[in-house]
N, CA, C and O atoms as CSV, one atom per row, in Angstrom:
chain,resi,resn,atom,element,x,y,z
A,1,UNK,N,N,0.848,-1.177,0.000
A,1,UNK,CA,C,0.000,0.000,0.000
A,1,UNK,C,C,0.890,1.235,0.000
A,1,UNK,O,O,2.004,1.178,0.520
A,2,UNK,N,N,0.337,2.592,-0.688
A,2,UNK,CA,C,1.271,3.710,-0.674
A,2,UNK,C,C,0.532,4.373,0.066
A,2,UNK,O,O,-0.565,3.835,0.219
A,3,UNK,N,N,0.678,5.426,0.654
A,3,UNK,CA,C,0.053,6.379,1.262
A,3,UNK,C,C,0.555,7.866,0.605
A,3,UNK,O,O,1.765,8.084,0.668
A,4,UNK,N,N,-0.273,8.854,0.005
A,4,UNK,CA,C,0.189,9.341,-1.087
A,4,UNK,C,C,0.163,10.897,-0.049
A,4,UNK,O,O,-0.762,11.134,0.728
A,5,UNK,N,N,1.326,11.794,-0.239
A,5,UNK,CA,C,0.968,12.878,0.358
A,5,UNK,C,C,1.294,13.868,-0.566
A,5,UNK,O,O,1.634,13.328,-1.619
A,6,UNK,N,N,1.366,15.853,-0.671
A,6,UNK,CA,C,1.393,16.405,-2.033
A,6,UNK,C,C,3.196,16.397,-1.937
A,6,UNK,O,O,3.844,17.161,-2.652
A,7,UNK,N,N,3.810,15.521,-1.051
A,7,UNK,CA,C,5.417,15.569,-0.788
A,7,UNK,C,C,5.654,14.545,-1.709
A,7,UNK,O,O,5.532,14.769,-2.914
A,8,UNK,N,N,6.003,13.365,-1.250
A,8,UNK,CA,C,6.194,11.943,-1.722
A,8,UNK,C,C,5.242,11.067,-0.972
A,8,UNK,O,O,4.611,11.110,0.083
A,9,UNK,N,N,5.456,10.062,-2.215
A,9,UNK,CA,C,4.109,8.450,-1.929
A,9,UNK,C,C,5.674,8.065,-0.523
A,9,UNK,O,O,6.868,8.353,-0.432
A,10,UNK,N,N,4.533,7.201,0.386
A,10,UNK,CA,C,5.865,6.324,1.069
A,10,UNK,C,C,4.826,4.908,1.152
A,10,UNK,O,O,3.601,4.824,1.244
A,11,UNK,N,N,5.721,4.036,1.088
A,11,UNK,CA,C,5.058,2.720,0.991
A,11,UNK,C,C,5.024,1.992,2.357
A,11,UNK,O,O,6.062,1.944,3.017
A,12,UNK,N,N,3.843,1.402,2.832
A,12,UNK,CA,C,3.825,0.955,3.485
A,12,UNK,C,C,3.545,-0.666,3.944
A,12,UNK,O,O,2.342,-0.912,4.035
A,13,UNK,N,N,4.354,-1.690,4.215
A,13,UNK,CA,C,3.835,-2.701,4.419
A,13,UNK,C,C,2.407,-3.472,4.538
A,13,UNK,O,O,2.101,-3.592,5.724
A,14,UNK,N,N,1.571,-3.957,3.767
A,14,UNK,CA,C,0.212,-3.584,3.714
A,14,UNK,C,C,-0.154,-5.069,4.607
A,14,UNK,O,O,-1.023,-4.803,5.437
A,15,UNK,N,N,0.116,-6.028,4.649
A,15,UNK,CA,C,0.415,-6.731,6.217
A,15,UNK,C,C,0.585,-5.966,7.411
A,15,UNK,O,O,-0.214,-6.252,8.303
A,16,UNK,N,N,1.133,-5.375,7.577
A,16,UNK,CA,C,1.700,-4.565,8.957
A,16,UNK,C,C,0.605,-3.477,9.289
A,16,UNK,O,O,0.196,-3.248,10.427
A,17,UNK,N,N,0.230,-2.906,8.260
A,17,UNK,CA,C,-1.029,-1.751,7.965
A,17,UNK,C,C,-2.307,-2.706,8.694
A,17,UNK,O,O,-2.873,-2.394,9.742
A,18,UNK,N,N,-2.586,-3.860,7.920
A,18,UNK,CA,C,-3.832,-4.317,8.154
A,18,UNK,C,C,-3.967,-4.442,9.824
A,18,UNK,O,O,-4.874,-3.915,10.469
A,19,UNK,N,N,-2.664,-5.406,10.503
A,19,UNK,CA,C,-2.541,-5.608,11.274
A,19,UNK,C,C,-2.807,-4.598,12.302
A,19,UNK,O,O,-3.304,-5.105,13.308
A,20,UNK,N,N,-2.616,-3.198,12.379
A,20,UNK,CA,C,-2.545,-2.263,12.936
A,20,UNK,C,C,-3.574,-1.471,12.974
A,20,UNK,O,O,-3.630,-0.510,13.741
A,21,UNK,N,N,-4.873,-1.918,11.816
A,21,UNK,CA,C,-5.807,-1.350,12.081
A,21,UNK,C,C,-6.712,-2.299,12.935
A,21,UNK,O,O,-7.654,-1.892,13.615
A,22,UNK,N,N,-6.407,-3.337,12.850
A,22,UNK,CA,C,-7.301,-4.762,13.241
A,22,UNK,C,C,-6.829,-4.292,15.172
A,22,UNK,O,O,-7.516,-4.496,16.172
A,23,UNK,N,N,-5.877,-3.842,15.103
A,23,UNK,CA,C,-5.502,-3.763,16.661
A,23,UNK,C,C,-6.503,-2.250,17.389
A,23,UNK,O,O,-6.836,-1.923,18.528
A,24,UNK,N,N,-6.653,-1.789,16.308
A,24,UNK,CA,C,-7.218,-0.355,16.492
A,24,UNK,C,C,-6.475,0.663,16.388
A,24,UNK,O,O,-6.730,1.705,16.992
A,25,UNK,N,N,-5.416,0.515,15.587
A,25,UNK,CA,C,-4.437,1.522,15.817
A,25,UNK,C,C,-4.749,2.402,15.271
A,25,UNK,O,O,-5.436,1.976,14.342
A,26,UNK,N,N,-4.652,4.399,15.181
A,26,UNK,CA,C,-4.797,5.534,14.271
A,26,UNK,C,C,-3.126,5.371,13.563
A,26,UNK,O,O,-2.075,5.611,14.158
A,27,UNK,N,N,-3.268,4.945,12.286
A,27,UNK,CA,C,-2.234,4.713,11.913
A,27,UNK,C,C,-1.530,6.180,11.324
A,27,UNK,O,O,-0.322,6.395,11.220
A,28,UNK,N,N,-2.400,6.905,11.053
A,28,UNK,CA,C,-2.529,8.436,10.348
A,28,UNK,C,C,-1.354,9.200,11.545
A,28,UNK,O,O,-0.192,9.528,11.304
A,29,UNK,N,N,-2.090,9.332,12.833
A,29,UNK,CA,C,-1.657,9.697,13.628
A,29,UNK,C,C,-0.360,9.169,14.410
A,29,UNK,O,O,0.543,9.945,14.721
A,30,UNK,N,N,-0.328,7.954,14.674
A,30,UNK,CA,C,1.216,6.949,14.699
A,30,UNK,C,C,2.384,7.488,14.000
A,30,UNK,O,O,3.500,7.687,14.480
A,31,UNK,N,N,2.002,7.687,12.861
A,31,UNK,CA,C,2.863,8.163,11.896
A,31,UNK,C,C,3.169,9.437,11.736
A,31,UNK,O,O,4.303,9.838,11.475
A,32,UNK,N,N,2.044,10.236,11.901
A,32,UNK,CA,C,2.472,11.810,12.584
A,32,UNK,C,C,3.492,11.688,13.718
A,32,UNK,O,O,4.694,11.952,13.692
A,33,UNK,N,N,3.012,11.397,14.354
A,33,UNK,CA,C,3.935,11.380,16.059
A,33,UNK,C,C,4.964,11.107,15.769
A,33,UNK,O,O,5.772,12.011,15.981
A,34,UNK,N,N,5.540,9.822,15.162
A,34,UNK,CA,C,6.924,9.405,15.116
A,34,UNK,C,C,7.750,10.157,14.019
A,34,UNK,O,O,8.971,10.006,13.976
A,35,UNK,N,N,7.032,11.042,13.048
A,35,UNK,CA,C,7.910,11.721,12.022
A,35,UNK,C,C,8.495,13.108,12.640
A,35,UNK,O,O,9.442,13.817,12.299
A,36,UNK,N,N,7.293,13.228,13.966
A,36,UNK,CA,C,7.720,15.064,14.838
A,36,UNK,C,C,8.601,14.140,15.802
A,36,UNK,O,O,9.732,14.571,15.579
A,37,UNK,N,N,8.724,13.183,16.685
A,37,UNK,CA,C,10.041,12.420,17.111
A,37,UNK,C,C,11.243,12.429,16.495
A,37,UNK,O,O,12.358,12.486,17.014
A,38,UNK,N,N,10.965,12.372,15.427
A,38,UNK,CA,C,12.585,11.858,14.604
A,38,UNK,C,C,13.232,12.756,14.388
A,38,UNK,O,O,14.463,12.787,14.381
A,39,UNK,N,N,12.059,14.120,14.060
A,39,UNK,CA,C,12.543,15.140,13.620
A,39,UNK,C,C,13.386,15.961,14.848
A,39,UNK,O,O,14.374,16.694,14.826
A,40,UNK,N,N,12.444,15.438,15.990
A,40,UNK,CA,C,13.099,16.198,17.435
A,40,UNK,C,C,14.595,15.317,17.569
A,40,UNK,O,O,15.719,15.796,17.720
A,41,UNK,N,N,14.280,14.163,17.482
A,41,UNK,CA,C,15.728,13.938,17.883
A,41,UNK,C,C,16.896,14.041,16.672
A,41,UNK,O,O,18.078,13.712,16.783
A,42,UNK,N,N,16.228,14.589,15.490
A,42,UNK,CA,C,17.606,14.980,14.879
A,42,UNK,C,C,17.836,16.203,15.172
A,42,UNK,O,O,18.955,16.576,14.817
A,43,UNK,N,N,17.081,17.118,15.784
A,43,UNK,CA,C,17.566,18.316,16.164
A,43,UNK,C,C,18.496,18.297,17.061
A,43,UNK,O,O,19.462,19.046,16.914
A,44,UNK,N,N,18.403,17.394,18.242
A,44,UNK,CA,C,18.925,16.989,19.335
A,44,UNK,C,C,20.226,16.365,18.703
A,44,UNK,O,O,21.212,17.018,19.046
A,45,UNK,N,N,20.481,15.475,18.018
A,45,UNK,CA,C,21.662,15.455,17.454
A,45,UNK,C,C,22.592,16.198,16.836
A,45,UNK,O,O,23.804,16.065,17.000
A,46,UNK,N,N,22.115,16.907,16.193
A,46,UNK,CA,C,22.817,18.228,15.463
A,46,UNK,C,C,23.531,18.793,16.483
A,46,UNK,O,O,24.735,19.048,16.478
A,47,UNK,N,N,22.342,19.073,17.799
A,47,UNK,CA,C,23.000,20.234,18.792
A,47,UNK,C,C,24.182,19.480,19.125
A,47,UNK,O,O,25.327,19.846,18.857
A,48,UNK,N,N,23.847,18.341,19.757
A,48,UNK,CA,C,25.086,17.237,20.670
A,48,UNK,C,C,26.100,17.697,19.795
A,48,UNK,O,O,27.037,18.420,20.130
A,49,UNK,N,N,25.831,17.151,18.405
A,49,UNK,CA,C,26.985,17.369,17.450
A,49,UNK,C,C,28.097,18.513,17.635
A,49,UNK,O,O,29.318,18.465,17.784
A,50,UNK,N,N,27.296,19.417,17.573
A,50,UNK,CA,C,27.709,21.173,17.658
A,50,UNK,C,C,28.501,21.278,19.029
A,50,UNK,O,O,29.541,21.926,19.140
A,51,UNK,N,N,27.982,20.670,19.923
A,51,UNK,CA,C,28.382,20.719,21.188
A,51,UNK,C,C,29.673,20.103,21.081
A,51,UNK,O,O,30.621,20.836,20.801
A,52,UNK,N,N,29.895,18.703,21.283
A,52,UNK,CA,C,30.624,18.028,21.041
A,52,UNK,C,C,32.090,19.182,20.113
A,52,UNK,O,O,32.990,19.725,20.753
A,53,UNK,N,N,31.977,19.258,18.986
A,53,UNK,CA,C,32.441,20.499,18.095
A,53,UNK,C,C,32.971,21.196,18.945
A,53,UNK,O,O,34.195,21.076,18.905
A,54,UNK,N,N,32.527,22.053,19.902
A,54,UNK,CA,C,32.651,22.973,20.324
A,54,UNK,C,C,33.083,22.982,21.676
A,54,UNK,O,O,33.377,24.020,22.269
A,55,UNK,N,N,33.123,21.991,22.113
A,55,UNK,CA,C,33.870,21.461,23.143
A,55,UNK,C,C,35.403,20.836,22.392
A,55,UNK,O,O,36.355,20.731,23.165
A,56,UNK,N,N,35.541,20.584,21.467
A,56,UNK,CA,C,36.680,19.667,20.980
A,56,UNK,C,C,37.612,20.995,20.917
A,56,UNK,O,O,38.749,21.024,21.390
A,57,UNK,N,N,36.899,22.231,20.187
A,57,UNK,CA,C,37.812,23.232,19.576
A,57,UNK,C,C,38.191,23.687,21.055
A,57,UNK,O,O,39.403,23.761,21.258
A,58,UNK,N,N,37.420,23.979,22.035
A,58,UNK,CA,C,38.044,24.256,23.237
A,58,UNK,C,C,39.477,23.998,24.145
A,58,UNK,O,O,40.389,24.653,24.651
A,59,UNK,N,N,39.051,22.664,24.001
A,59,UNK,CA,C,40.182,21.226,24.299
A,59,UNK,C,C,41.117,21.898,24.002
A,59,UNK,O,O,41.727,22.437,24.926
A,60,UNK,N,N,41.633,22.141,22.417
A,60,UNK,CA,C,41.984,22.413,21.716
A,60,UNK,C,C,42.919,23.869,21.858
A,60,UNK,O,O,44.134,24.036,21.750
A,61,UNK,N,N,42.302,24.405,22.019
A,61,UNK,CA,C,42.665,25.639,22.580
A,61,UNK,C,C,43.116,26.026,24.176
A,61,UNK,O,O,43.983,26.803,24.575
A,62,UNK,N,N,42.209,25.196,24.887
A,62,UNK,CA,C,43.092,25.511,26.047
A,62,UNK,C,C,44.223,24.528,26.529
A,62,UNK,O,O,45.091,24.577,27.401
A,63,UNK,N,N,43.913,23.804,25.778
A,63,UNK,CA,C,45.356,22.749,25.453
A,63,UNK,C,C,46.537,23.617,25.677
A,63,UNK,O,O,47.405,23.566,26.548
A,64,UNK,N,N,46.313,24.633,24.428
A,64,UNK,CA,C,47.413,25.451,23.984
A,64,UNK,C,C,48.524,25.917,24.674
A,64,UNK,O,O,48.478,25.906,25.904
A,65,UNK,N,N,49.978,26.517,23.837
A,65,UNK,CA,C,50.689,27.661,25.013
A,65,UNK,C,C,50.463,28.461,24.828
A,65,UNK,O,O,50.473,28.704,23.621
A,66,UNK,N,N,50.219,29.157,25.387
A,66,UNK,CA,C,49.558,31.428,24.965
A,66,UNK,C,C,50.622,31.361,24.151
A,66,UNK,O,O,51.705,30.793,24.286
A,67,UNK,N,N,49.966,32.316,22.893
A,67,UNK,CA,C,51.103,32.384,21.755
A,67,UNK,C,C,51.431,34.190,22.048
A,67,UNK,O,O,50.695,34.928,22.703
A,68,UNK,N,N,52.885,34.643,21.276
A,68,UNK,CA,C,53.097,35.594,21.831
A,68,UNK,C,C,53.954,36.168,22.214
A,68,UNK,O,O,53.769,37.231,22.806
């Protein structure tokens, strides 16, 4: 099964679909939720990233000998 949006089709396991409605699941909404998740935790990664970064250049620097 595709699920068609005006972005891109994404395909979905149509076993796994059935299954999930048979359970009662809002699959519409499932799938909302976990795409604003992913999106949060790639934000959250980026930052770490940046952080990380920015802690290294520190290191880095106060490593240093005062130049001079």
């Amino acid at each position: 099964m595709t699920i068609s949006t005006p972005a891109e089709p994404v395909a979905i396991d149509a076993a796994l679909l059935a299954r999930a409605r048979a359970a009662g699941v809002d699959v519409a909404a499932t799938c909302h939720a976990a795409l604003v998740r992913a999106i949060d935790e790639a934000a959250l990664a980026a930052q770490r990233a940046e952080s990380a970064a920015a802690i290294a250049e520190w290191n880095d620097w106060a490593g240093s000998p005062p130049t001079g």
